[in-house]
C-alpha positions, -999 to +999 in steps of 0.1 A: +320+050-205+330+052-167+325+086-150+333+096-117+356+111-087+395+115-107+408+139-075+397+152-041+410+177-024+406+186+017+409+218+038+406+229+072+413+259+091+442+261+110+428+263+147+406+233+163+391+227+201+396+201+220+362+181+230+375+172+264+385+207+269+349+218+260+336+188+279+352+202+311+341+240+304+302+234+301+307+206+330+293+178+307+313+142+315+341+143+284+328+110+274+294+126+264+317+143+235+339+114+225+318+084+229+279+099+227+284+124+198+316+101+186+341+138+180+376+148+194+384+180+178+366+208+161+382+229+135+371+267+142+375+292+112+383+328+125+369+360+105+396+357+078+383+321+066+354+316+049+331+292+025+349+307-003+382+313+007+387+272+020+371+261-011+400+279-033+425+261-007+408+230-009+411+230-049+445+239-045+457+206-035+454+191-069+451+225-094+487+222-104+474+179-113+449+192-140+443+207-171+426+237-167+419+244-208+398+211-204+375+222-169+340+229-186+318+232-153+327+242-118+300+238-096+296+256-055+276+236-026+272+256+001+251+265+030+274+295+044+272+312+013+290+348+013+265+367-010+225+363-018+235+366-055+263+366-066+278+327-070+308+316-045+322+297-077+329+327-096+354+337-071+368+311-069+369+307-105+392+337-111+413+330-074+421+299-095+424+316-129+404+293-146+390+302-184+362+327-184+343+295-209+338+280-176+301+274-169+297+282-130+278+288-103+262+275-066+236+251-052+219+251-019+202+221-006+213+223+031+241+193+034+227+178+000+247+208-015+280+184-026+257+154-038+237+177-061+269+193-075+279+161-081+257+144-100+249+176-121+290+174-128+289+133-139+258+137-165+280+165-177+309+150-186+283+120-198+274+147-223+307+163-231+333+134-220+360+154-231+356+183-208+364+177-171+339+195-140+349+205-105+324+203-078+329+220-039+314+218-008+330+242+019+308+255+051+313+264+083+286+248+107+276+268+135+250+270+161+263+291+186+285+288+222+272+266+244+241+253+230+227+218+220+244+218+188+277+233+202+298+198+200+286+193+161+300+226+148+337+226+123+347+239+088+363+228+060+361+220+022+363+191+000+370+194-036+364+169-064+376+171-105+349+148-123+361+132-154+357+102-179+380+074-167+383+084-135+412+076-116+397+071-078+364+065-083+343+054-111+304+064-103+274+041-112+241+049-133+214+052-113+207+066-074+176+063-047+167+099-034+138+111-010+124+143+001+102+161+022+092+194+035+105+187+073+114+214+097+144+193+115+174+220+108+172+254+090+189+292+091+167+321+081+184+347+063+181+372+099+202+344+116+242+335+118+234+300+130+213+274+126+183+265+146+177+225+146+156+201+165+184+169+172+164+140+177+139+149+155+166+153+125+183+120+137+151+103+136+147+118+101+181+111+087+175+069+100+144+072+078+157+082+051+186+061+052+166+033+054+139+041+026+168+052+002+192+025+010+162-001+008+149+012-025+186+012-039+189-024-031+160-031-049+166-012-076+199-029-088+191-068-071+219-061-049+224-072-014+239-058+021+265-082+015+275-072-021+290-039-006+324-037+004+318-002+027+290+020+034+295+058+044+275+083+055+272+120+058+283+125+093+272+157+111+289+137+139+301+108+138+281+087+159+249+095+133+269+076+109+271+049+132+232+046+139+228+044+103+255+017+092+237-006+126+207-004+112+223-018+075+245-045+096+207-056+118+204-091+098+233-096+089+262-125+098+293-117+112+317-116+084+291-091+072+292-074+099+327-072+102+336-059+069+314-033+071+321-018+108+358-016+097+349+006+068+328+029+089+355+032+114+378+044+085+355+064+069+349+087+104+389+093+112+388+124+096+352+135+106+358+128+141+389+156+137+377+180+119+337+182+130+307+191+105+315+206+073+281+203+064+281+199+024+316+178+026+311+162+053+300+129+029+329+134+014+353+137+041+338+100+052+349+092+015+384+105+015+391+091+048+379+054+041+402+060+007+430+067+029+421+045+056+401+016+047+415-021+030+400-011-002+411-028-036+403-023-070+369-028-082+350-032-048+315-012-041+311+019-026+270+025-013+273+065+000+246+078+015+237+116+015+219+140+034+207+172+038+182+184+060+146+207+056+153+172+040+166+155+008+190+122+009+201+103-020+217+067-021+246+057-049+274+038-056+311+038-067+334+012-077+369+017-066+392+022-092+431+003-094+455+026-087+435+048-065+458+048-037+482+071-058+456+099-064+458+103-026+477+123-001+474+110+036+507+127+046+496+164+037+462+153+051+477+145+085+501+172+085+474+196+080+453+183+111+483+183+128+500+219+123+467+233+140+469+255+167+449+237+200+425+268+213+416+270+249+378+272+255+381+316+260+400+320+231+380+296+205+350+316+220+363+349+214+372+339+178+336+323+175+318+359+183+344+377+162+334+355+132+299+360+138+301+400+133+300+420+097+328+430+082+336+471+088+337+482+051+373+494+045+390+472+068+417+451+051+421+418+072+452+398+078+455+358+082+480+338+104+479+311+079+509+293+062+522+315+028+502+301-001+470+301+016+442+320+007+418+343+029+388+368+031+409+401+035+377+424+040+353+443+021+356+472-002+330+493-016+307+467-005+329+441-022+345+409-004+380+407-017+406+377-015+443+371-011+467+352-013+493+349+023 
């Protein structure tokens, strides 16, 4: 029985930065952006988009595609999450108007979020193959105007419906994971950004790559030239591309080849949008679907990570046909019909993010109609609309 990845859906705010503009306002040479971190733009959420309100928009893209009578699990990875209690799947749950049968609720793992949500959703349907699950990631990474981590900030959401037969990809048995109780990246609960150490977490992420993608190998007798692509959660892009050198090291050209054009597809998207911390995987995924020269049947590796740190190595066979499940046109019009902030204003948006919301105050959104938002708090409770 093949289980695995039947639809994905992508969203992104609807305002980005440019990385020469932010280059040229903290004095940094614009090739220190494009080249040494690998990003262009940066998607910035304002105060009426959050980890909840882009994961319904993000599901959105294929909801009307599905069953919903047949949705058995819907699980939420997240490290923006909105509440300390209550899950971010239930309300997205009834945004969606899915069955109250549905089992729900949200994982945290740092950027590991997705990947545990996933495979949690395939042995699931393993167990009840004729019930369908729906897995999230949506965050917004930040870590604060002009700091260290500044150029690796963005927001988004990628959504997945997990099903027998699936019709993009089909997921193999078995995986390679590591941990460890690291202090490269983290976000106490007092704090509205993260605190990370780069070059210690880069160092760790390589590691881990290596041990997991090592292990994985010799696990299923495979070798570096049995995959067709290789992708990688990409905080920024040029991580990614640290990693996929060190799988390319001892290998031939042709190898070599095949495998740095999938990377370069896989980081289009990633390289536009910025970190979306639990997606950002998945974003890699989605854009070597869109963008690669894949064909039926070939093999998928995807590597995952999240820090404090836990990564996991798996695979995926492409399924035949796949190109029809996807949407490159409403991908790219998306990215394109954002607004292009000048340093001052994406600041100001930044800081007005960061505050609480003033209980009472109903919020608007200069989104398209059909989007949904975080319209304020009530009584202490976060509501959500429609535009």
């Amino acid at each position: 029985m093949q289980v695995g990845i039947d639809k994905i859906g992508f969203y992104t705010p609807n305002k980005y930065v440019d990385m020469v503009d932010l280059a040229n306002a903290r004095n940094e040479d614009p090739n220190k952006f494009l080249i040494g971190i690998g990003q262009e733009k940066m998607s910035v959420a304002d105060e009426t988009q959050d980890a909840v309100s882009m994961g319904i928009n993000a599901t959105l893209d294929y909801l009307d595609e599905i069953d919903k009578d047949k949705v058995g699990l819907m699980i939420f990875g997240t490290e923006s999450s909105v509440d300390q209690s209550k899950s971010a799947s239930l309300f997205v749950k009834t945004a969606l108007k899915l069955p109250p049968e549905v089992r729900t609720f949200e994982v945290k793992e740092a950027c590991f979020g997705l990947t545990a949500a996933l495979m949690m959703a395939t042995d699931f349907v393993r167990l009840h193959p004729k019930q369908t699950a729906i897995v999230i990631g949506s965050d917004i990474a930040r870590y604060g105007i002009n700091t260290s981590g500044e150029v690796t900030q963005g927001a988004g959401s990628i959504s997945m419906l997990i099903k027998v037969d699936p019709s993009i990809l089909s997921l193999n048995e078995g995986h390679s994971a590591y941990s460890d109780d690291i202090n490269d990246f983290w976000r106490p609960n007092n704090s509205k950004t993260a605190l990370v150490d780069g070059k210690y977490s880069t160092q760790v992420y390589l590691d881990f790559f290596t041990k997991t993608f090592e292990d994985y190998k010799k696990q299923k007798h495979l070798q570096t030239s049995d995959f067709d692509a290789l992708i990688y959660h990409l905080p920024f892009t040029k991580m990614g591309l640290k990693a996929n050198r060190l799988a390319l090291a001892d290998q031939n050209e042709a190898i070599s080849e095949k495998l740095g054009q999938s990377f370069e597809a896989s980081k289009h998207l990633s390289a536009n949008v910025g970190n979306i911390y639990t997606a950002s995987l998945y974003l890699s995924l989605l854009s070597l679907l869109q963008n690669g020269e894949l064909k039926a049947n070939d093999l998928i590796g995807l590597f995952s990570y999240g820090s404090g740190a836990m990564a996991e190595f798996f695979t995926g066979n492409v399924v035949e046909g796949f190109k029809k499940q996807l949407r490159p046109e409403k991908v790219q019009a998306r990215l394109e019909a954002r607004t292009k902030l000048t340093v001052p204003e994406y600041e100001a948006i930044f800081t007005k993010a960061l505050a609480d919301p003033i209980e009472g105050k109903e919020l608007d959104s200069d989104e398209k109609p059909g989007t949904w938002y975080f319209a304020g708090v009530k009584d202490g409770i976060r509501l959500y609309k429609m535009k």
